[in-house]
mmJSON file of the N, C-alpha and C atoms, coordinates in Angstrom:
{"data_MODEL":{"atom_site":{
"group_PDB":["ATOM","ATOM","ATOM","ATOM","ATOM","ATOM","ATOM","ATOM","ATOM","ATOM","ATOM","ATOM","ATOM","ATOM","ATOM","ATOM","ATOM","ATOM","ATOM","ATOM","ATOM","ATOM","ATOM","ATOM","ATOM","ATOM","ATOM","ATOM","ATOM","ATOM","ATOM","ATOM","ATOM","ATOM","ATOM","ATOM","ATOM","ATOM","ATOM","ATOM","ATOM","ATOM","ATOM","ATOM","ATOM","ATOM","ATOM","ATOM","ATOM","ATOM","ATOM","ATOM","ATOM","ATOM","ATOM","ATOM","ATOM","ATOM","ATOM","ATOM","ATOM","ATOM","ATOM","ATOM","ATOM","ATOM","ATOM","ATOM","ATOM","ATOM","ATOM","ATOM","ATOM","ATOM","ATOM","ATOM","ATOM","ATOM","ATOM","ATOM","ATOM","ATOM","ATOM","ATOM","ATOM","ATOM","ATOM","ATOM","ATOM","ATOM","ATOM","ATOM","ATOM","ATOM","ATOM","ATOM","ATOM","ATOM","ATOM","ATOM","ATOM","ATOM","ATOM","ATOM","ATOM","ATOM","ATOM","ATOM","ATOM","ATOM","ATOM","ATOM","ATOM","ATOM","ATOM","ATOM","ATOM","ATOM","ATOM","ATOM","ATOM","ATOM","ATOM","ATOM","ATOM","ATOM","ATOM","ATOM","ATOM","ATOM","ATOM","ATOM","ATOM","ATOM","ATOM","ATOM","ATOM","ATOM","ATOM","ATOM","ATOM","ATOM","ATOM","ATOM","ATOM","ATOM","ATOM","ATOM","ATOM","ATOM","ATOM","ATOM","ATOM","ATOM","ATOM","ATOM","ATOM","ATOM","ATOM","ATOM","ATOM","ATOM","ATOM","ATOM","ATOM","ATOM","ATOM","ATOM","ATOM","ATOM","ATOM","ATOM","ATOM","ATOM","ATOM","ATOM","ATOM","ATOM","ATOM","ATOM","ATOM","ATOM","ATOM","ATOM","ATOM","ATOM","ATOM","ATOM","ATOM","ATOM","ATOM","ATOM","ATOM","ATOM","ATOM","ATOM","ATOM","ATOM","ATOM","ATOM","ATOM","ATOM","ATOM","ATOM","ATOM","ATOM","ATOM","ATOM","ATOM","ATOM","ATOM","ATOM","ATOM","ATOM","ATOM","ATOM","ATOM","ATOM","ATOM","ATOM","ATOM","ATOM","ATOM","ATOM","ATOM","ATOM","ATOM","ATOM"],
"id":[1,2,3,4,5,6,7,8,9,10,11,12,13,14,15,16,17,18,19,20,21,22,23,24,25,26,27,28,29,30,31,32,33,34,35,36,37,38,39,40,41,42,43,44,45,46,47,48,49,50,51,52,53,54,55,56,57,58,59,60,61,62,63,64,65,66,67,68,69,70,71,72,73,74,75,76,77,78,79,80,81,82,83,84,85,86,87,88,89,90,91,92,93,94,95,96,97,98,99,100,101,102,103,104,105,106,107,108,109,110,111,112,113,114,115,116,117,118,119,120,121,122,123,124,125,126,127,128,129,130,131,132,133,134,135,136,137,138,139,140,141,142,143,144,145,146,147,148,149,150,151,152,153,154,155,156,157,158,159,160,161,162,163,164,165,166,167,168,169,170,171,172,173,174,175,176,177,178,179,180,181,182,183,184,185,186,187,188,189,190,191,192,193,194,195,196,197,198,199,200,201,202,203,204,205,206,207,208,209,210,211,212,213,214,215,216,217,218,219,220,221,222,223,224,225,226,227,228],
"type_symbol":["N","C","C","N","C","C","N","C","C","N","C","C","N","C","C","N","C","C","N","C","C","N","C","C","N","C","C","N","C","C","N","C","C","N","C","C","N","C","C","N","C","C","N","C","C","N","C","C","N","C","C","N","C","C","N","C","C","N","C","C","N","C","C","N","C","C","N","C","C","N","C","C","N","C","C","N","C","C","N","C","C","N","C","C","N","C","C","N","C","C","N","C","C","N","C","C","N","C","C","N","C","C","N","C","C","N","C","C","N","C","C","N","C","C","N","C","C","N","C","C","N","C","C","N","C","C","N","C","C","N","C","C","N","C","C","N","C","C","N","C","C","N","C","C","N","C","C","N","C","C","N","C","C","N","C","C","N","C","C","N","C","C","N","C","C","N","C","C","N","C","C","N","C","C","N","C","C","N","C","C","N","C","C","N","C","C","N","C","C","N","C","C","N","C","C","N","C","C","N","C","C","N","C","C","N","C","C","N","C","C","N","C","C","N","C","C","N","C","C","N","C","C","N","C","C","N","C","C"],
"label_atom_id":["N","CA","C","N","CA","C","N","CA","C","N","CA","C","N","CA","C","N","CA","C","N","CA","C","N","CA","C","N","CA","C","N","CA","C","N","CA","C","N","CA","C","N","CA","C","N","CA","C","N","CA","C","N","CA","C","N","CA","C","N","CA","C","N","CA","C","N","CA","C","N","CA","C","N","CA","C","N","CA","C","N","CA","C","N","CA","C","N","CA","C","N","CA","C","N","CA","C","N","CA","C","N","CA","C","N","CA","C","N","CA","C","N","CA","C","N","CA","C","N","CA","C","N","CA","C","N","CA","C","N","CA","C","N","CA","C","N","CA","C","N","CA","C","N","CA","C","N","CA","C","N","CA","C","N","CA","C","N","CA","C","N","CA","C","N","CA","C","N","CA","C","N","CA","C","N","CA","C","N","CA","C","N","CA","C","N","CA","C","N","CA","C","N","CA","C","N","CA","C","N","CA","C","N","CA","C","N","CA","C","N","CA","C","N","CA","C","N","CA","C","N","CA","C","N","CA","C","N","CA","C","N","CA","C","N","CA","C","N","CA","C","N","CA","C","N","CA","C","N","CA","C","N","CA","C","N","CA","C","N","CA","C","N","CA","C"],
"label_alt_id":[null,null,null,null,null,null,null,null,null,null,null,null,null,null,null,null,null,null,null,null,null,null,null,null,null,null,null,null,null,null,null,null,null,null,null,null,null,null,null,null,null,null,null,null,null,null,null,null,null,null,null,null,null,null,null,null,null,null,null,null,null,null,null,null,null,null,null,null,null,null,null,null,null,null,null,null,null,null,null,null,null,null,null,null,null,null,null,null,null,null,null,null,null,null,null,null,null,null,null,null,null,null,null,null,null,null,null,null,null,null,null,null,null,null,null,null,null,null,null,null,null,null,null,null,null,null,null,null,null,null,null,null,null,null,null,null,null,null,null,null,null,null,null,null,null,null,null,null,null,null,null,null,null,null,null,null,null,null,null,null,null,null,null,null,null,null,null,null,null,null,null,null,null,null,null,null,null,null,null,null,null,null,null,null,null,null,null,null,null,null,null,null,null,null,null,null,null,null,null,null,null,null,null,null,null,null,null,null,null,null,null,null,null,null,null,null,null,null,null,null,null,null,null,null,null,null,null,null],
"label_comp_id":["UNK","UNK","UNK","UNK","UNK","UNK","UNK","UNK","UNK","UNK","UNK","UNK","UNK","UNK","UNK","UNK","UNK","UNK","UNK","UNK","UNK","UNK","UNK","UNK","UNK","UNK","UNK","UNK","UNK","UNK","UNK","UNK","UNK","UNK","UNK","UNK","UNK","UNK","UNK","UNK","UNK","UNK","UNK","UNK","UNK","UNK","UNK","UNK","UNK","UNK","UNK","UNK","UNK","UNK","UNK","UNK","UNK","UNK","UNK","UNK","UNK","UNK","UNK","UNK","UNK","UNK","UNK","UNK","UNK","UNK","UNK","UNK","UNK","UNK","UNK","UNK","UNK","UNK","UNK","UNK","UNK","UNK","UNK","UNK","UNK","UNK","UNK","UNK","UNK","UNK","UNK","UNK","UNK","UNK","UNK","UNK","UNK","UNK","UNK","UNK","UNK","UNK","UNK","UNK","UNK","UNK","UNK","UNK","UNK","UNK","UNK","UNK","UNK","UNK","UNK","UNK","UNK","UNK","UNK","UNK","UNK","UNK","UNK","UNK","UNK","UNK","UNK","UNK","UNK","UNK","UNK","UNK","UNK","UNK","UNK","UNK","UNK","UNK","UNK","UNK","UNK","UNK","UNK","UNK","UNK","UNK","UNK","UNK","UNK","UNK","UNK","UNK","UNK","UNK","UNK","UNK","UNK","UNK","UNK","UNK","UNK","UNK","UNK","UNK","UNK","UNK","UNK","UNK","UNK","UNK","UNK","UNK","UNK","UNK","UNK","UNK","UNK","UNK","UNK","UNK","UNK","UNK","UNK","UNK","UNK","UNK","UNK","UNK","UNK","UNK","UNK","UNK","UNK","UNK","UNK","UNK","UNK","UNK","UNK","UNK","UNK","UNK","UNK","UNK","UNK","UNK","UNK","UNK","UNK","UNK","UNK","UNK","UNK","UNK","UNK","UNK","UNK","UNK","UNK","UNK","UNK","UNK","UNK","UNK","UNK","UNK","UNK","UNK"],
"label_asym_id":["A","A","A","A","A","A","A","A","A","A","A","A","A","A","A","A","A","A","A","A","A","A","A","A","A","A","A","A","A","A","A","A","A","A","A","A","A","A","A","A","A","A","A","A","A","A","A","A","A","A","A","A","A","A","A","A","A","A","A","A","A","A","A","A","A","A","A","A","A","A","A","A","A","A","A","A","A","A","A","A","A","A","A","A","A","A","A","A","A","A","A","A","A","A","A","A","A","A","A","A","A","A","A","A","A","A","A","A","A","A","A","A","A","A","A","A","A","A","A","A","A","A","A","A","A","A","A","A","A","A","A","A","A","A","A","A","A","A","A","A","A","A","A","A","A","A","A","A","A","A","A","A","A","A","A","A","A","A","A","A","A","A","A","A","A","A","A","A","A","A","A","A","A","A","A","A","A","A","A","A","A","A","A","A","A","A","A","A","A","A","A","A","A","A","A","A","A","A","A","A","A","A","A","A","A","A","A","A","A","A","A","A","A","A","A","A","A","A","A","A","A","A","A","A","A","A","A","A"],
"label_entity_id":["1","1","1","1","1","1","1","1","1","1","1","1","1","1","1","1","1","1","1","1","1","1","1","1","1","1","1","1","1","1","1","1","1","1","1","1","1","1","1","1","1","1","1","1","1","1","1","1","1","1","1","1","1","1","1","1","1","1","1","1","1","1","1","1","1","1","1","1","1","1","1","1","1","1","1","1","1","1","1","1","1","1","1","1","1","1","1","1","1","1","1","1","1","1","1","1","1","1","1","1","1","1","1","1","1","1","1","1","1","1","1","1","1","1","1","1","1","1","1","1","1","1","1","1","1","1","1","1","1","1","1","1","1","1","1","1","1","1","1","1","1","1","1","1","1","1","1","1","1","1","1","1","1","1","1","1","1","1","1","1","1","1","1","1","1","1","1","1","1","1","1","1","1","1","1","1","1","1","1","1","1","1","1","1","1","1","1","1","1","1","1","1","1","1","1","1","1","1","1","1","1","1","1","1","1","1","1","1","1","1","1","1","1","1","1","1","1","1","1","1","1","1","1","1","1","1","1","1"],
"label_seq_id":[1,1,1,2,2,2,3,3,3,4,4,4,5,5,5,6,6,6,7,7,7,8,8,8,9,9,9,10,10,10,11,11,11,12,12,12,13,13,13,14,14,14,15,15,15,16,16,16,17,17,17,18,18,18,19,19,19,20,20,20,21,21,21,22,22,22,23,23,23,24,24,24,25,25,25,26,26,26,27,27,27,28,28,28,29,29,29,30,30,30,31,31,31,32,32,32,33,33,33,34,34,34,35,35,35,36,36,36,37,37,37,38,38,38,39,39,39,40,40,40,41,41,41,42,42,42,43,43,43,44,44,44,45,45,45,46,46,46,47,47,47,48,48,48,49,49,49,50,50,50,51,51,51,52,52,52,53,53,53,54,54,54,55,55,55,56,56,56,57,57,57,58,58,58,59,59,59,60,60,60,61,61,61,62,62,62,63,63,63,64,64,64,65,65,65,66,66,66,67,67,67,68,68,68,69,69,69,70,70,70,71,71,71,72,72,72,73,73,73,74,74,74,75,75,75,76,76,76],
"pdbx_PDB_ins_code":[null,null,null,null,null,null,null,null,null,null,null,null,null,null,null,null,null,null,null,null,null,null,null,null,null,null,null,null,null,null,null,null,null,null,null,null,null,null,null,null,null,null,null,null,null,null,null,null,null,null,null,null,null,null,null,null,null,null,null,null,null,null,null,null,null,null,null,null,null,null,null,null,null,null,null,null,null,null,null,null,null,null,null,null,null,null,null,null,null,null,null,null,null,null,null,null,null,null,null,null,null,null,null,null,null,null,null,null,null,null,null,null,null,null,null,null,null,null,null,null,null,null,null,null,null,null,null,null,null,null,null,null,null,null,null,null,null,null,null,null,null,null,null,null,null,null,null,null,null,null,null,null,null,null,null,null,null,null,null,null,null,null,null,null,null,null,null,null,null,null,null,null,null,null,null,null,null,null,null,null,null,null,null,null,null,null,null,null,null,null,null,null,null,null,null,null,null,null,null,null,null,null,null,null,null,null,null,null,null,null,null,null,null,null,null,null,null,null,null,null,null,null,null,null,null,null,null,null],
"Cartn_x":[-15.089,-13.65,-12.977,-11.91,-11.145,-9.966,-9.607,-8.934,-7.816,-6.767,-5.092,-4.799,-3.209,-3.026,-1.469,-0.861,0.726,1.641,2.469,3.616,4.715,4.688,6.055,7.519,8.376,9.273,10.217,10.426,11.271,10.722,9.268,8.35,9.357,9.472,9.896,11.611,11.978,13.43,14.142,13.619,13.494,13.665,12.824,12.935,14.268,14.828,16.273,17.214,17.191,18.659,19.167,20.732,21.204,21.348,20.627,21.093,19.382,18.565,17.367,17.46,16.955,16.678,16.543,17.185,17.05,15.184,14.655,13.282,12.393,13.036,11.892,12.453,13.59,13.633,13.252,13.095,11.889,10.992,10.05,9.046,8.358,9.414,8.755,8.907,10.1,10.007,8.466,8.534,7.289,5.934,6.156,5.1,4.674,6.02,5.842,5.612,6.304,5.412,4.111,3.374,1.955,1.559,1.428,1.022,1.405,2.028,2.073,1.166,0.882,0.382,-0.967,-1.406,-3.156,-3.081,-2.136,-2.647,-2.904,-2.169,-2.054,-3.665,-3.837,-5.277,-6.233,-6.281,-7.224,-7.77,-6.426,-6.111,-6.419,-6.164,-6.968,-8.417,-8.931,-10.292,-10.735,-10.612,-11.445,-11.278,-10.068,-9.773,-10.535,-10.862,-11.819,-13.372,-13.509,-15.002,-14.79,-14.046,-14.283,-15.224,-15.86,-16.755,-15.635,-15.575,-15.018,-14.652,-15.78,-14.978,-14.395,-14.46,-13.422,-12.135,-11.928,-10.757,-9.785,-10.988,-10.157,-9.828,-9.835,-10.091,-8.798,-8.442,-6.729,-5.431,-6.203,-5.372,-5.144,-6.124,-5.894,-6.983,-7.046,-8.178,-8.52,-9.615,-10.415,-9.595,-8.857,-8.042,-7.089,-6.719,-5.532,-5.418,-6.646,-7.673,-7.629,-8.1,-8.46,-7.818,-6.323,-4.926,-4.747,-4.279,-4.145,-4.709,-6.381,-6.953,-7.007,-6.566,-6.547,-4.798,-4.259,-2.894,-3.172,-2.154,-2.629,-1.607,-2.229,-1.419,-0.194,0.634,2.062,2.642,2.355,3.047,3.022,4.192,4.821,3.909],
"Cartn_y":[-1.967,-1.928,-1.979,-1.45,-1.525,-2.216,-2.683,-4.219,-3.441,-3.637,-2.412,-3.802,-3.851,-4.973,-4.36,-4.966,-5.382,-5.139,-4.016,-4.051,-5.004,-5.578,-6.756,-6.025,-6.895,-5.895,-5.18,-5.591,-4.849,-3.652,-3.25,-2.495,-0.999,-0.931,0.16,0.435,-0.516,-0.017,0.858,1.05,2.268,3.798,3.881,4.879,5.132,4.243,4.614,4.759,5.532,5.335,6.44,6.694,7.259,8.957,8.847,9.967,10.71,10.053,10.859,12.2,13.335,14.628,14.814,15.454,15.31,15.355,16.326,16.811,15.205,14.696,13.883,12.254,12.16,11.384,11.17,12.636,12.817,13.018,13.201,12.741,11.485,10.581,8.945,8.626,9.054,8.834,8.862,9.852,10.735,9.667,9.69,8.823,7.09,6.403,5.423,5.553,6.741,6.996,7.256,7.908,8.18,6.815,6.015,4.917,3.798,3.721,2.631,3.156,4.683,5.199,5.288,5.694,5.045,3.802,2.579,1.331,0.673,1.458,1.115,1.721,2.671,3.357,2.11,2.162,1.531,0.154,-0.842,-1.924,-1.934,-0.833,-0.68,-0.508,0.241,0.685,-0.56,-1.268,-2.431,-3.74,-3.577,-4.509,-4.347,-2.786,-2.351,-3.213,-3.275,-3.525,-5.138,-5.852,-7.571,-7.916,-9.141,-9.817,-10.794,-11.033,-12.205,-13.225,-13.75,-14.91,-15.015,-13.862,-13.232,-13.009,-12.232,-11.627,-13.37,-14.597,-15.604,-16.315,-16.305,-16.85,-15.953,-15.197,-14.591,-14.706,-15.339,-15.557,-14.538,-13.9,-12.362,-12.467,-11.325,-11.717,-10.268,-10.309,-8.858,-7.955,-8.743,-7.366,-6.88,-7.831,-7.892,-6.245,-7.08,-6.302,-4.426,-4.504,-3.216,-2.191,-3.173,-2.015,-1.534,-2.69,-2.452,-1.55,-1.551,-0.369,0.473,1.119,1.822,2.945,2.129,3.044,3.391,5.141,5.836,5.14,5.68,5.533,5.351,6.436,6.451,5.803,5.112,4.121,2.195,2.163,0.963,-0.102],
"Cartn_z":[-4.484,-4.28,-5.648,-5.602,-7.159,-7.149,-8.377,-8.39,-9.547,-8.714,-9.306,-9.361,-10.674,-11.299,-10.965,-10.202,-9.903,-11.196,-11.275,-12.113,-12.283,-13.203,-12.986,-12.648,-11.67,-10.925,-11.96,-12.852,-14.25,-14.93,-14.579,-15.132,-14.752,-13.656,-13.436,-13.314,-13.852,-14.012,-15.131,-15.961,-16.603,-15.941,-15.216,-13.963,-13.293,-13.332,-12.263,-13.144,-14.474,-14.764,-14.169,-14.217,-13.583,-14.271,-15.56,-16.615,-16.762,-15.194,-15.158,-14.289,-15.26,-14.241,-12.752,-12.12,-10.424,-10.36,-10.816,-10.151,-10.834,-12.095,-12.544,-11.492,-10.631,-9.791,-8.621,-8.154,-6.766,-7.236,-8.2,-8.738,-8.804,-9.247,-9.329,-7.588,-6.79,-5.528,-4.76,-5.07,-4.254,-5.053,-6.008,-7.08,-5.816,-5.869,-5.423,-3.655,-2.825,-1.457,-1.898,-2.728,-2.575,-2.73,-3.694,-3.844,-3.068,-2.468,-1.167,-0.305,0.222,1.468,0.823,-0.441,-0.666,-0.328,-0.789,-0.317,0.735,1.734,2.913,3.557,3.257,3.517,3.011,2.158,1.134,1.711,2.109,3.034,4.498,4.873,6.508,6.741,5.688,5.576,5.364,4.435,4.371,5.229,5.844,7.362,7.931,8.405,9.336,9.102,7.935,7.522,7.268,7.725,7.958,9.082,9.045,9.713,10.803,11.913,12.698,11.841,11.024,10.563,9.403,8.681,7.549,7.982,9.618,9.906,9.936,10.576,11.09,9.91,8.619,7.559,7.072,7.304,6.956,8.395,9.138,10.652,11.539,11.741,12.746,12.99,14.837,15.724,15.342,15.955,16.012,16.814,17.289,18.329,17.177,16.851,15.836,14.909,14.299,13.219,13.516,14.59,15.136,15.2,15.835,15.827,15.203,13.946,12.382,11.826,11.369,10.908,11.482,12.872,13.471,13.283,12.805,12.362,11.346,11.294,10.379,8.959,8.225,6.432,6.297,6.908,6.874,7.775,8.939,9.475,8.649,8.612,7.938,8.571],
"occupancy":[1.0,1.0,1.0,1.0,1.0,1.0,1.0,1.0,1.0,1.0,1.0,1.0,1.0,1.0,1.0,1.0,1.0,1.0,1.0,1.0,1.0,1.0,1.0,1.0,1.0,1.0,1.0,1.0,1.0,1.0,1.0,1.0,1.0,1.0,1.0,1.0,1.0,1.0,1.0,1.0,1.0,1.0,1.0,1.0,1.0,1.0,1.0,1.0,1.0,1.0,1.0,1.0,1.0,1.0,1.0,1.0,1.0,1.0,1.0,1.0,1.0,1.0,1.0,1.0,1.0,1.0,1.0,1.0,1.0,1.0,1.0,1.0,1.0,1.0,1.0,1.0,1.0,1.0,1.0,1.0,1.0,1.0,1.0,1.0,1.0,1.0,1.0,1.0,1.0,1.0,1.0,1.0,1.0,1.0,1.0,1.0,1.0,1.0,1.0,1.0,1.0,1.0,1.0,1.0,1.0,1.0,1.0,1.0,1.0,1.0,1.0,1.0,1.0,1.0,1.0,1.0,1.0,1.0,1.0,1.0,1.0,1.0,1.0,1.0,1.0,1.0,1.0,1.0,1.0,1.0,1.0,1.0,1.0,1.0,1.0,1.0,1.0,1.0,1.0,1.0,1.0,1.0,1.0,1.0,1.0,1.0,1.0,1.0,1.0,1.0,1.0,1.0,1.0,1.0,1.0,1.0,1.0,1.0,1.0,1.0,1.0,1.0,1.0,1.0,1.0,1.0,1.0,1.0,1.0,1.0,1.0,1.0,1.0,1.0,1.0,1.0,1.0,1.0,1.0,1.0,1.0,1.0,1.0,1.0,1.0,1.0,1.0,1.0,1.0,1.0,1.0,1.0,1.0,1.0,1.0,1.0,1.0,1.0,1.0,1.0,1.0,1.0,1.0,1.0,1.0,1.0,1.0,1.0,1.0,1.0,1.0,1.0,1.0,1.0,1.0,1.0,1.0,1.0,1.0,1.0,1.0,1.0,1.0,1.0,1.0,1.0,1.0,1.0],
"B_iso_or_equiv":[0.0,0.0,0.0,0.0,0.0,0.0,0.0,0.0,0.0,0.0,0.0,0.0,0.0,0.0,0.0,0.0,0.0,0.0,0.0,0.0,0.0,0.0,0.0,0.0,0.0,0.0,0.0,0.0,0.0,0.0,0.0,0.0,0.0,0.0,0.0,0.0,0.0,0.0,0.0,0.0,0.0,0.0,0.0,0.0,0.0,0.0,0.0,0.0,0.0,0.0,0.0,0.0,0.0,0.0,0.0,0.0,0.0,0.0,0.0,0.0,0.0,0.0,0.0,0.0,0.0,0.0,0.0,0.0,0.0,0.0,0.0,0.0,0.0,0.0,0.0,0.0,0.0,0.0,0.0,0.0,0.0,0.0,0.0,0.0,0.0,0.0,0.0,0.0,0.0,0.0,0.0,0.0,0.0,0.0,0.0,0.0,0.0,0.0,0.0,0.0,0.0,0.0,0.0,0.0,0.0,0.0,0.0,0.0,0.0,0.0,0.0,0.0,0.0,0.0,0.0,0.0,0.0,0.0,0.0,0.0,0.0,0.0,0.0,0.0,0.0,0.0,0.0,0.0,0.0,0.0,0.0,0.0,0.0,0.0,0.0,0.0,0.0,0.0,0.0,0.0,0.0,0.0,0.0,0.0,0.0,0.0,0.0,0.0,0.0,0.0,0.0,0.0,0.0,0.0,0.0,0.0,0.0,0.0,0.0,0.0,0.0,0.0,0.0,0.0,0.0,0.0,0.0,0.0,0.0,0.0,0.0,0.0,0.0,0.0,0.0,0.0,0.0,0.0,0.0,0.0,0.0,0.0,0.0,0.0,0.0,0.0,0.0,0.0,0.0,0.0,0.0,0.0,0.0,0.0,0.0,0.0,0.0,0.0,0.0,0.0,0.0,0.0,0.0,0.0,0.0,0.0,0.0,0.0,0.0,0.0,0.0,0.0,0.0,0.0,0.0,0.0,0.0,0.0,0.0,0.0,0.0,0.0,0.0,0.0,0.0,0.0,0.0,0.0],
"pdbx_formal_charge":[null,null,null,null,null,null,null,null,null,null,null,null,null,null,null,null,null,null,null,null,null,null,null,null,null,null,null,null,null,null,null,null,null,null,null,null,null,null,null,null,null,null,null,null,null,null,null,null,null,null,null,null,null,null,null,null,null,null,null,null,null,null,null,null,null,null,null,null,null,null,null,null,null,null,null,null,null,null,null,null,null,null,null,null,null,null,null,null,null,null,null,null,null,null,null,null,null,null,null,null,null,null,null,null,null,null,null,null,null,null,null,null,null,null,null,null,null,null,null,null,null,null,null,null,null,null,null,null,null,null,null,null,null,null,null,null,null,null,null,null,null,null,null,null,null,null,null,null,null,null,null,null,null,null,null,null,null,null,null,null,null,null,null,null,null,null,null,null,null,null,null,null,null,null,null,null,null,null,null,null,null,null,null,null,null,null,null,null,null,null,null,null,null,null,null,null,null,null,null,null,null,null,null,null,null,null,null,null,null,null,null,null,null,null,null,null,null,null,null,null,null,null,null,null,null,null,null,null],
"auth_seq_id":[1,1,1,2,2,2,3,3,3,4,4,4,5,5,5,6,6,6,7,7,7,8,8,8,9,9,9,10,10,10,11,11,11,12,12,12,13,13,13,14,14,14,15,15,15,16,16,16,17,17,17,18,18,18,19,19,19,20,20,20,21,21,21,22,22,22,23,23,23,24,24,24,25,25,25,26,26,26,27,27,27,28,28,28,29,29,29,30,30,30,31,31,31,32,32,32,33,33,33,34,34,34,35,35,35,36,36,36,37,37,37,38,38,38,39,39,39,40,40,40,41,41,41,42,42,42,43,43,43,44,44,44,45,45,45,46,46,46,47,47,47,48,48,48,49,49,49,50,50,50,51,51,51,52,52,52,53,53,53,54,54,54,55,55,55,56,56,56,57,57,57,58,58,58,59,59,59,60,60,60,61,61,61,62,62,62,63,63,63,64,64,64,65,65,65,66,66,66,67,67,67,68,68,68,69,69,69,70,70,70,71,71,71,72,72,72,73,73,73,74,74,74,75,75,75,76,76,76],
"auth_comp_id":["UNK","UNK","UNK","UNK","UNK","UNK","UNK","UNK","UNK","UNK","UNK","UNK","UNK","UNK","UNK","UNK","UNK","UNK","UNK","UNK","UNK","UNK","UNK","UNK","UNK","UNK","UNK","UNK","UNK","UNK","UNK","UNK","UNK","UNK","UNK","UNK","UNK","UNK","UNK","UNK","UNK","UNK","UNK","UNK","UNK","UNK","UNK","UNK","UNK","UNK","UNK","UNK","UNK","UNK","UNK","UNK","UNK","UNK","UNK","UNK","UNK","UNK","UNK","UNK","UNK","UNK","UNK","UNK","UNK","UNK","UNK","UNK","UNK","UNK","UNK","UNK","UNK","UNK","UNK","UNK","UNK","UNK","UNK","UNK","UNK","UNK","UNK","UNK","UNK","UNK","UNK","UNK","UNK","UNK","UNK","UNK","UNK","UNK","UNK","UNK","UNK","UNK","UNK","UNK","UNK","UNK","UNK","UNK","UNK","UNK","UNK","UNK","UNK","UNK","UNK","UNK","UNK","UNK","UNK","UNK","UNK","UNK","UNK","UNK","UNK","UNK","UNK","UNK","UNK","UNK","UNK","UNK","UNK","UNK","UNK","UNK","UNK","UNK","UNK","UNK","UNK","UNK","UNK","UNK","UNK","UNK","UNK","UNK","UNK","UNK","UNK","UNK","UNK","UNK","UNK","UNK","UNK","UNK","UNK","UNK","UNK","UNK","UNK","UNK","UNK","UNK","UNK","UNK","UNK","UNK","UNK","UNK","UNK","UNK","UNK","UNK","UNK","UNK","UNK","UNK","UNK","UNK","UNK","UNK","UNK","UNK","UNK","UNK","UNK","UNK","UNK","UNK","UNK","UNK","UNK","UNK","UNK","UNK","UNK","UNK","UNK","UNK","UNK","UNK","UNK","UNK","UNK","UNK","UNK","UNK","UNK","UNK","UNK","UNK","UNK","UNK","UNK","UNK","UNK","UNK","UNK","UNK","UNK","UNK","UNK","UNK","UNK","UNK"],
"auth_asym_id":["A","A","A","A","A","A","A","A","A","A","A","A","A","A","A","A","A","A","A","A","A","A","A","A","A","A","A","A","A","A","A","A","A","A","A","A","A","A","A","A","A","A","A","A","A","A","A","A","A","A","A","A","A","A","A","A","A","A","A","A","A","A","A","A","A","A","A","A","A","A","A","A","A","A","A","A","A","A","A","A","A","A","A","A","A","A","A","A","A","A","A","A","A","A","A","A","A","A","A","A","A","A","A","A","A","A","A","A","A","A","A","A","A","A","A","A","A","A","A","A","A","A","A","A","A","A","A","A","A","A","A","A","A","A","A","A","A","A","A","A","A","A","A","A","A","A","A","A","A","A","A","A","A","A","A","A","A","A","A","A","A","A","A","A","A","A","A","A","A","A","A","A","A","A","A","A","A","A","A","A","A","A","A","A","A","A","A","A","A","A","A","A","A","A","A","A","A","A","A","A","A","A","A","A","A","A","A","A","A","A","A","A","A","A","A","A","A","A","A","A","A","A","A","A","A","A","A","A"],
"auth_atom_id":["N","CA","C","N","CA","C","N","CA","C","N","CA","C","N","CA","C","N","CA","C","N","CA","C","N","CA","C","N","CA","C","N","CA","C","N","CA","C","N","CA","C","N","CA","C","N","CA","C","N","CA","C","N","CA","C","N","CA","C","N","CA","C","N","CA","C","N","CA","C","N","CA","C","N","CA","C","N","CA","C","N","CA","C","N","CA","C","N","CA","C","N","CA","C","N","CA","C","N","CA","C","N","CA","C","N","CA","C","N","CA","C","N","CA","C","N","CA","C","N","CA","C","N","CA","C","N","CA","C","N","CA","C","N","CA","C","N","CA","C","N","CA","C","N","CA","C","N","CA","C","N","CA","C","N","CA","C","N","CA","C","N","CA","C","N","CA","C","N","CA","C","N","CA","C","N","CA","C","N","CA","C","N","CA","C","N","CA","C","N","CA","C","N","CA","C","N","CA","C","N","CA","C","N","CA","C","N","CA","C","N","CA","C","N","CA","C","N","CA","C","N","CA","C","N","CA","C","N","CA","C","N","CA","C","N","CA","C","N","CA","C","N","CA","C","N","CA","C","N","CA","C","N","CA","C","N","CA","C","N","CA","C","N","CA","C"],
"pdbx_PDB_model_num":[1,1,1,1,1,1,1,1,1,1,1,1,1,1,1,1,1,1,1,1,1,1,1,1,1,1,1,1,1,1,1,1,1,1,1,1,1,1,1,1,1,1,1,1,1,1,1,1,1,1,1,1,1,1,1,1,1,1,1,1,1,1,1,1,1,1,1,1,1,1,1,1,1,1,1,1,1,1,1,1,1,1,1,1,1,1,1,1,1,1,1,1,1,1,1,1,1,1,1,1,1,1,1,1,1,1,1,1,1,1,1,1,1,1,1,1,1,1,1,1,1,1,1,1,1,1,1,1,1,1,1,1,1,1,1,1,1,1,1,1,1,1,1,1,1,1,1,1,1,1,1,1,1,1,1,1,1,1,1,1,1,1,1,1,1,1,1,1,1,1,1,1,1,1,1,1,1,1,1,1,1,1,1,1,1,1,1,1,1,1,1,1,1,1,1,1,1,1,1,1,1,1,1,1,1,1,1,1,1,1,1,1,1,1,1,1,1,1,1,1,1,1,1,1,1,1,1,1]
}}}
């Protein structure tokens, strides 16, 4: 598994000024949908692959579990 290191929330404010190019602002848009929707993948896949008493060790049942990795990427 690979271990991504959290931007501090100021990291990206740079990005929004208001005097950025239209195309290079749906760019970072689109930038930050892709990267939530790998994580969300990334996060289900390995839900999927918990043991019972791993799932109960984060407070969710196997049913729980199941739904969860069972929705696709792009749902919230």
């Amino acid at each position: 598994m690979t271990q991504t290191r959290a931007l501090a929330p100021n990291a990206l404010s740079i990005l929004s000024d208001a005097h950025m190019p239209v195309a290079a602002h749906w760019a970072v848009k689109f930038a930050v949908l892709a990267t939530a929707w790998a994580t969300r993948r990334r996060t289900r896949l390995a839900l999927a692959q918990l043991e019972p008493w791993q799932l109960a060790d984060v407070g969710l049942t196997p049913s729980e579990a199941d739904a969860e990795s069972g929705r696709v990427f792009w749902q919230p």
